[in-house]
C-alpha positions as CSV (number, residue, x, y, z in Angstrom):
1,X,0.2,61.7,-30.2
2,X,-0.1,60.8,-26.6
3,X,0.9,63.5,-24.1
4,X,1.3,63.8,-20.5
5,X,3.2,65.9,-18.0
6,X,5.4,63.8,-15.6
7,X,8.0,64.5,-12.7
8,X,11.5,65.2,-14.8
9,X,14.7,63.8,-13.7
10,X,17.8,65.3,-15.4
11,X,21.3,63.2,-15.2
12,X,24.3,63.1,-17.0
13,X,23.3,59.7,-18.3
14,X,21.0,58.3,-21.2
15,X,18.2,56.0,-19.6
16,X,17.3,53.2,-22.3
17,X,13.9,51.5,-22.2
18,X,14.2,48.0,-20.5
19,X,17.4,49.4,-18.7
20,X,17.3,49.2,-14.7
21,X,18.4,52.3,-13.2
22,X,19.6,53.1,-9.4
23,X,19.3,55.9,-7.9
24,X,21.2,57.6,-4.9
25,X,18.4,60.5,-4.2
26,X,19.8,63.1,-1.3
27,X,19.2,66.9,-2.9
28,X,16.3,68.4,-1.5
29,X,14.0,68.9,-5.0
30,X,14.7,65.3,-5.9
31,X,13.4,64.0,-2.3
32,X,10.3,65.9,-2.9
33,X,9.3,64.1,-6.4
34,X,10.2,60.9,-4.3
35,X,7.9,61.6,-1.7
36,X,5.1,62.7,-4.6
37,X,5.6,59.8,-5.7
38,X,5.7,57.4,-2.6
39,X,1.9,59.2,-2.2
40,X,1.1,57.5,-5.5
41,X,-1.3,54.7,-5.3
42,X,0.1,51.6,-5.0
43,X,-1.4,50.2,-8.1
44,X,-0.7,53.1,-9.6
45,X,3.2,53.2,-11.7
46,X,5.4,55.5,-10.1
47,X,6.7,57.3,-12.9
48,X,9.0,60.2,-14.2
49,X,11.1,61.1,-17.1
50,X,15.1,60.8,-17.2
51,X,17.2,63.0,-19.5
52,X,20.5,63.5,-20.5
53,X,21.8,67.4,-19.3
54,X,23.3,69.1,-22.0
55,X,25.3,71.4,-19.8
56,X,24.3,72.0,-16.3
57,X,25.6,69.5,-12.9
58,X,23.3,67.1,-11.5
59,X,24.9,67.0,-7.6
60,X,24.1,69.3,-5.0
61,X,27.0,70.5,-3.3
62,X,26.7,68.3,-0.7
63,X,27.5,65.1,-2.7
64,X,30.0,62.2,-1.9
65,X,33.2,63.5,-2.2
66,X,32.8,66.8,-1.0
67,X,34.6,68.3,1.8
68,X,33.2,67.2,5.5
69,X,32.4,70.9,5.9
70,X,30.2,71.2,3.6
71,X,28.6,67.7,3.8
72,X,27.6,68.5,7.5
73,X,26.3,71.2,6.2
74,X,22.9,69.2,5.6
75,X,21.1,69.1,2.6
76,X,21.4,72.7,0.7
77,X,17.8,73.6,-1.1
78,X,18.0,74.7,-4.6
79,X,15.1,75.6,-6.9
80,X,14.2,73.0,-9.0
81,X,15.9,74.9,-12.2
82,X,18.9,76.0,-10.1
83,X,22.3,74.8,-12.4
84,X,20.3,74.5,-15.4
85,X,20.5,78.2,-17.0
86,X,17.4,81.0,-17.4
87,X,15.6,78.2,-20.3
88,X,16.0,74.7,-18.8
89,X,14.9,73.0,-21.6
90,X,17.9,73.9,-23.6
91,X,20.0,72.6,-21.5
92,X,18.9,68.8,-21.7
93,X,18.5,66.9,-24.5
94,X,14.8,66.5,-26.1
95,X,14.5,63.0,-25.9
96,X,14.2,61.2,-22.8
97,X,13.1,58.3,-21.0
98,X,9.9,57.4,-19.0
99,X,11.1,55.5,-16.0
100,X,9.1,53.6,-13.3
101,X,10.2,53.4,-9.9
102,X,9.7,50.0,-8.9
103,X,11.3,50.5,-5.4
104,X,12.0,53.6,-3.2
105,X,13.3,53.5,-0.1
106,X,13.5,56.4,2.0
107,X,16.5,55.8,4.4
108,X,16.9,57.6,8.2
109,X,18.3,60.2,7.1
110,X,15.3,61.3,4.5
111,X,16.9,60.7,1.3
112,X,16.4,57.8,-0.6
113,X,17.4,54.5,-2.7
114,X,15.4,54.4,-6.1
115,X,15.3,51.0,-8.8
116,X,13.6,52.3,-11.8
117,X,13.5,50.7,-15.0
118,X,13.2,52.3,-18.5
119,X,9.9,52.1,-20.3
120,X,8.7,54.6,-22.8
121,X,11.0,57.2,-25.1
122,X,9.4,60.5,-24.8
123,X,10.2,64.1,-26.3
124,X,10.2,67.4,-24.2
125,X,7.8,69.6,-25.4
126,X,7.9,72.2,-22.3
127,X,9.3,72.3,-18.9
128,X,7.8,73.6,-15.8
129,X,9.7,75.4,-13.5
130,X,7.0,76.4,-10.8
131,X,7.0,73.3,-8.6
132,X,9.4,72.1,-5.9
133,X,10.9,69.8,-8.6
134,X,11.2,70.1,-12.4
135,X,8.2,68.7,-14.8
136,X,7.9,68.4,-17.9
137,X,5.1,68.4,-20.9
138,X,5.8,65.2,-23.0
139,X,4.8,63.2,-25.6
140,X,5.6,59.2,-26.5
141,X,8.2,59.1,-29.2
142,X,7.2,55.6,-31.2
143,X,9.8,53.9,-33.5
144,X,8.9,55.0,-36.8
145,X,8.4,51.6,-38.8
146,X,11.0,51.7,-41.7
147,X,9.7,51.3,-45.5
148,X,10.9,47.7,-47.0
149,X,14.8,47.9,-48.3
150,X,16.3,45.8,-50.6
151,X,12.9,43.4,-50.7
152,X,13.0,43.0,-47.2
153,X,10.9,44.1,-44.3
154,X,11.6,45.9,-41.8
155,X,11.4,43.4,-39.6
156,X,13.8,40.9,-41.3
157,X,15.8,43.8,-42.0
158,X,16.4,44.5,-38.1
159,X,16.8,40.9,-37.6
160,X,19.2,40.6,-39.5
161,X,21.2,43.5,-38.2
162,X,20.4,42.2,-34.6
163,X,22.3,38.9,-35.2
164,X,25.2,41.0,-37.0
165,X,25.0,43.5,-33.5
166,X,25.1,40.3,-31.2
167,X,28.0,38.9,-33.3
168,X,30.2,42.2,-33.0
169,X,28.8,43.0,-29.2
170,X,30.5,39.5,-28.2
171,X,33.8,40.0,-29.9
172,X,33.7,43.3,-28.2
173,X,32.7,41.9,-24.9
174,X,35.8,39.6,-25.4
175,X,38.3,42.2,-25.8
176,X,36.9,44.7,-23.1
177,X,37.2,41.7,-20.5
178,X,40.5,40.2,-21.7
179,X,38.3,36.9,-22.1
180,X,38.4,34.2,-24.2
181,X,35.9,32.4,-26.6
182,X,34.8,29.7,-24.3
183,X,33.9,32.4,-21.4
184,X,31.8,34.6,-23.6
185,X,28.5,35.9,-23.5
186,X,26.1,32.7,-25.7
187,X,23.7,33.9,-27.9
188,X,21.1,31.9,-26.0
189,X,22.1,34.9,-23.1
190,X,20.8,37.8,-25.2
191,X,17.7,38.7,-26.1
192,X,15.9,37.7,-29.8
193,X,13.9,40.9,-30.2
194,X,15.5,43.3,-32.2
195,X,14.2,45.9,-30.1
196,X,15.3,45.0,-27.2
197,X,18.9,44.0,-28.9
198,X,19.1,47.4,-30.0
199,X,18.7,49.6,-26.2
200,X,20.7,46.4,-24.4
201,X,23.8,46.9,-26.5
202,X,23.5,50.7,-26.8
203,X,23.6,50.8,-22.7
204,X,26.2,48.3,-22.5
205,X,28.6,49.8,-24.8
206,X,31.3,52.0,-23.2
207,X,30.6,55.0,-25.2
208,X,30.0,58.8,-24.3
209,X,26.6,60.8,-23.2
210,X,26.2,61.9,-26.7
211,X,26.6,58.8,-28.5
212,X,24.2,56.9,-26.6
213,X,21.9,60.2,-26.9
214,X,22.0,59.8,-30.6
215,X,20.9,56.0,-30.1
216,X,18.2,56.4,-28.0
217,X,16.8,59.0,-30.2
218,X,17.5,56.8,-33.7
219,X,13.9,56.8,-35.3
220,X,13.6,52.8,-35.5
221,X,15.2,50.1,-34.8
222,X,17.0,49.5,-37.7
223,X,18.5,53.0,-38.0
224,X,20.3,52.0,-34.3
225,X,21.1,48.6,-35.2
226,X,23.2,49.6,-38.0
227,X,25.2,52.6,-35.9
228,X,25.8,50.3,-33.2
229,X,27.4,47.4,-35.5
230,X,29.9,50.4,-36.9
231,X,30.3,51.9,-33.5
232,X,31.0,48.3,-31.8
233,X,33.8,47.2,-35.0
234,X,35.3,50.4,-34.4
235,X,35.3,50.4,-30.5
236,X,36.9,46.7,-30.5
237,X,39.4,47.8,-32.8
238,X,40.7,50.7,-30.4
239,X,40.6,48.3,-27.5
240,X,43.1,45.5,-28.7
241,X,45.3,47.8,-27.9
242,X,44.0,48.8,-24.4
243,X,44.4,47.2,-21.1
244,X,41.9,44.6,-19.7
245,X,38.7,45.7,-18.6
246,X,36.2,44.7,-16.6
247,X,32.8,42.5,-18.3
248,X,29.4,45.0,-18.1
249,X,26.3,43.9,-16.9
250,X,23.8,44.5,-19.9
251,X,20.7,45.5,-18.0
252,X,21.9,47.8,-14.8
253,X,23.5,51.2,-14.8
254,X,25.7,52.5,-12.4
255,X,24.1,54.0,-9.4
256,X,23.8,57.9,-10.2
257,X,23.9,60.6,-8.0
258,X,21.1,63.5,-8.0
């Protein structure tokens, strides 16, 4: 099994692979991986791992929000473990995501604006402490291919369930916007692999950290495909009876904060 030791990048989030991910970098241990990273070669990916905390906070008490006080304060340095307990790798989930930064920009006032997108799935194996920012041993975490079920293949199997996932994700899509059938999402606007079906709808859906943890970690795409179609019939059934809300966009996540 492949193994490397990259930069880690905890959030309260689930990174999917093929998901785009902004980034709104200002706490001190975060700027340094960025400017690691910046140092890279430029042929060279820029990459770390993003994974969901467990328990823990992401933002330094300086974050958007906070009292002008505190935010003139200037940046506050924590160790890289500080707000994740005495064992940081219990506090995040295992599996994570490799994520290349395709564009940092470091603004005047030294932090930065990261666009990463999701590559890899990877499980923690150890995390390293001693740095100026959190790293992490980890290996690639392949789909398992599933046996043949029923006569079929695996991958007829997850084709099938793709076009059953793409079915329900539009009727959900229609009652989470309030829409109707002639403004909906086409199939020809949505991806054909199952694959890629499978992490696009999980990171669309309005669900919680620990549901989309338990997709990204499914061991093959089959296994995701068919908790997603029960997930999504369930999900549009609550929301008939919800307020109109807004359409997602399938490929980009909300800007997080460090």
């Amino acid at each position: 099994m492949t193994t490397a030791r990259l930069p880690l990048f905890p959030l309260n989030a689930v990174l999917f692979p093929g998901l785009v991910l902004p980034l709104n970098v200002f706490e001190e241990r975060y700027r340094a991986l960025m400017r690691e990273l910046l140092d890279t070669d430029e042929d060279a990916p820029r990459r770390f791992v993003v994974v969901a905390i467990r328990d823990g906070r992401e933002t330094a008490p300086t974050a958007t929000g906070m009292p002008d006080a505190v935010a003139a304060a200037g940046p506050v340095e924590r160790a890289p473990a500080d707000g994740f307990g005495p064992d940081p790798i219990q506090t995040f989930h295992r599996v994570g995501c490799v994520a290349d930064a395709a564009k940092i920009h470091e603004r005047a006032d030294g932090s930065f604006e990261v666009l990463a997108t999701g590559t890899t799935r990877v499980r923690l194996l150890s995390v390293d402490t001693s740095g100026p920012y959190l790293s992490a041993e980890v290996e690639e975490l392949p789909e398992d291919p599933a046996g043949e079920e029923g006569g079929h293949s695996p991958e007829e199997e997850a084709g099938a369930l793709a076009e059953g996932v793409l079915r329900a994700f539009r009727s959900y899509q229609k009652r989470l916007a309030g829409a109707d059938e002639r403004s909906l999402t086409t199939g020809a606007d949505l991806p054909d692999d199952p694959s890629v079906v499978s992490y696009l709808v999980a990171a669309a859906a309005v669900l919680d950290v620990p549901t989309k943890q338990r997709l990204l970690q499914a061991p093959d795409t089959a296994t995701r495909l068919r908790e997603e179609l029960a997930l999504l019939r369930k999900e549009t059934a609550v929301i008939r009876h919800l307020p109109s809300l807004p359409a997602l966009d399938l490929t980009r996540a909300p800007t997080h904060p460090n």
